[in-house]
N, C-alpha and C positions, 0 to 999 in steps of 0.2 A: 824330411827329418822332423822328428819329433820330439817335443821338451815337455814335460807334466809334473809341473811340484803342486801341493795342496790338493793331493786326490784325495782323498778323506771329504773334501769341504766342497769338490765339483761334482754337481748332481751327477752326472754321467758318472763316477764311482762311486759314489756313497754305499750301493750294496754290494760292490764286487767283492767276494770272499777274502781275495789277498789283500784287500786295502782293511776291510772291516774286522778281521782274523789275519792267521800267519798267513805271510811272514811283515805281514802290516806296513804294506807300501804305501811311503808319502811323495816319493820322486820316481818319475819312467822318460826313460830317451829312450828314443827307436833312429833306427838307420833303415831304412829299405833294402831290400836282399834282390835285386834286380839281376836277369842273365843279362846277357850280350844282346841275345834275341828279343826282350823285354818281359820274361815270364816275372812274375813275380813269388818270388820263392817263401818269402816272410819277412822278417824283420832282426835286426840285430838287436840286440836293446840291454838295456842297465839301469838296474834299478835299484831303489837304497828307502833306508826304514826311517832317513833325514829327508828331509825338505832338500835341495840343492839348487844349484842353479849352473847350465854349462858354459862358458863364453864361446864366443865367436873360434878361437883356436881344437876345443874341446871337442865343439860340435864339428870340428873339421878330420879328429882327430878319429872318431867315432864314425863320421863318413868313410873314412879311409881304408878302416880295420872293415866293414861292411863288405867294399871292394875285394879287399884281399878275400875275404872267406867266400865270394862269388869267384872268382878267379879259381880258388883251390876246388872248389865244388865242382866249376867248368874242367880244369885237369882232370879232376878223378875220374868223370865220366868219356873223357877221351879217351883215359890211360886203360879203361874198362871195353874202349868203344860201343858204348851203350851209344845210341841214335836216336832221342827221345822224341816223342812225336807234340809237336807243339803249334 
């Protein structure tokens, strides 16, 4: 899991277009989008044009929804029986 307030002011964003330009990101959390199998599919994430900061419940809450949208991705592609090769 990931937390990022003050991208504007961390080298590693300083030029990124969305931080420096729209929609002018000062906060990013990320959840990891992980299968069952361990593929890694991307990332959940929320971002805001404030500084914030997530507690301990937040970032669980964030983990959570990550899960669910894995699980719904994993149904779809049974419900399709797609066999993905991985």
């Amino acid at each position: 899991m990931q937390q990022r307030s003050r991208g504007a002011r961390l080298r590693r964003f300083m030029e990124n277009p969305l931080v420096t330009g729209a929609p002018h990101i000062r906060f990013y959390a990320g959840a990891p989008l992980v299968t069952s199998n361990g593929m890694r599919l991307g990332s959940l994430c929320v971002i805001d044009k404030e500084p914030r900061h997530l507690d301990a419940e937040q970032l669980m809450v964030l983990a959570n929804f990550a899960e669910v949208v894995v699980r719904e991705i994993e149904k779809d592609i049974a419900r399709v029986g797609f066999k993905a090769r991985f």
